[in-house]
C-alpha positions in Angstrom: 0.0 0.0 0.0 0.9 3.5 -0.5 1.2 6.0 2.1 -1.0 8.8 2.1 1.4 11.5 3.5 -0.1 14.9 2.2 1.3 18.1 3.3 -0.6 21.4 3.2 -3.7 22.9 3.6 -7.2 21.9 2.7 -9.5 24.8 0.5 -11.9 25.4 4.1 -9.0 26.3 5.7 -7.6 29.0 2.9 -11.2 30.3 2.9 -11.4 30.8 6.4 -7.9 32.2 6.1 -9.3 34.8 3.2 -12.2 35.5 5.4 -10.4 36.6 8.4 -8.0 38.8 6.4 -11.0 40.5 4.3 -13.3 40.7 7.7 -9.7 42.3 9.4 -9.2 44.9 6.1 -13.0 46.1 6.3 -12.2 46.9 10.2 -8.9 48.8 9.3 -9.3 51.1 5.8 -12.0 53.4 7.1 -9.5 54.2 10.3 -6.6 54.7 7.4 -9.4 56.9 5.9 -9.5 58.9 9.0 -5.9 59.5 9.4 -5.8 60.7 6.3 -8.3 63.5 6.7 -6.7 64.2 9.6 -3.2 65.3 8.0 -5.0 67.7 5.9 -6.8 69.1 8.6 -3.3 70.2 10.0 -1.7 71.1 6.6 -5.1 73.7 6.8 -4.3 74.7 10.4 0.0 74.8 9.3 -1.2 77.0 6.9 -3.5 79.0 9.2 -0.3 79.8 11.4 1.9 80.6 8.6 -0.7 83.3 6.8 -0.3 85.1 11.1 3.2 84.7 10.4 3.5 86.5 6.8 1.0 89.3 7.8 3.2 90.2 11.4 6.3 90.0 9.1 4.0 92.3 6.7 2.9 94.6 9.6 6.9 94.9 11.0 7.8 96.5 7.7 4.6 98.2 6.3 2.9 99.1 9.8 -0.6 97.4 8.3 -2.1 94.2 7.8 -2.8 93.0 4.1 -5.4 90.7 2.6 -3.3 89.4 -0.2 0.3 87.9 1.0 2.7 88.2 -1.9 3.9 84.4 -3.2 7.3 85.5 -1.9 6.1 85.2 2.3 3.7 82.8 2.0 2.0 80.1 -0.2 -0.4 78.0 0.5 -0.2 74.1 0.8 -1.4 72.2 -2.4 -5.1 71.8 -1.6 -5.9 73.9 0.3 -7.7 77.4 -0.5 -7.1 80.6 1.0 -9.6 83.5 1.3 -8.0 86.9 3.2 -9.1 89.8 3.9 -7.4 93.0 5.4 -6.7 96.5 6.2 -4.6 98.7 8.1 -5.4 97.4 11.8 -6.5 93.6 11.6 -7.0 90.4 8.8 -9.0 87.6 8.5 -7.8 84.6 6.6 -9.9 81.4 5.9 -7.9 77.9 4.9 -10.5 75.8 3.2 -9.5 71.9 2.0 -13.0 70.3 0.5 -11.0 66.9 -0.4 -11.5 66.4 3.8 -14.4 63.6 4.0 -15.8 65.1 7.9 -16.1 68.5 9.3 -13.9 70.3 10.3 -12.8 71.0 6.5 -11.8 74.8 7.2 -10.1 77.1 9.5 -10.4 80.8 10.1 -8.5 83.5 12.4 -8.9 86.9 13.1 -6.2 89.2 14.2 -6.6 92.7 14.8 -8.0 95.8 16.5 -11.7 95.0 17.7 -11.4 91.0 17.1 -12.7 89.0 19.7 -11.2 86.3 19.1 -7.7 87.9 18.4 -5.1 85.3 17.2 -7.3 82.1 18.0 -7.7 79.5 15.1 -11.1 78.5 15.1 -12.2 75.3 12.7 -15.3 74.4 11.7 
């Protein structure tokens, strides 16, 4: 007689092996998802503190605030979109990224004479 000495594994076992890893994959993509959204939600808020940075450097050599940062001090992070607006005594910049899946997608700050929220970064 021949001996029946088989080595590996049966198809039930694969499957339940393919299972696990799909059931495993469905638990952990949405939490990669996540992660993602959150980097871009502090590329918007980098880009928040950079836009105070460029308008105080602005203000130390012009004595005012401007909406529209030259390219030279400051540009923004692929992405993301910038809406300023400002005068001689205080600017208001928005950082909007709409490729971010859950709110908060955007991130504003007011510095200035009469803000009262001077300096804070406020998302939403």
């Amino acid at each position: 007689m021949l001996a029946a000495n088989r080595k590996g594994f049966t198809l039930i076992e694969l499957l339940i092996v393919v299972v696990i890893i799909g059931i495993l994959a469905a638990i952990a993509i949405p939490k990669f998802a996540a992660t993602k959204d959150k980097a871009k939600l502090a590329a918007v808020k980098t880009d928040i503190r950079n836009i105070m940075t460029g308008e105080e450097a602005y203000f130390a050599d012009y004595s005012s605030y401007t909406g529209s940062l030259p390219s030279t001090i400051f540009k923004p992070t692929t992405g993301n979109a910038v809406a300023a607006v400002g005068n001689t005594n205080s600017f208001t910049a928005t950082v909007t990224n709409s490729s971010i899946s859950i709110a908060p997608n955007q991130c504003t700050v007011t510095v200035g004479s009469g803000a009262t929220t001077d300096g804070i970064i406020i998302c939403s």
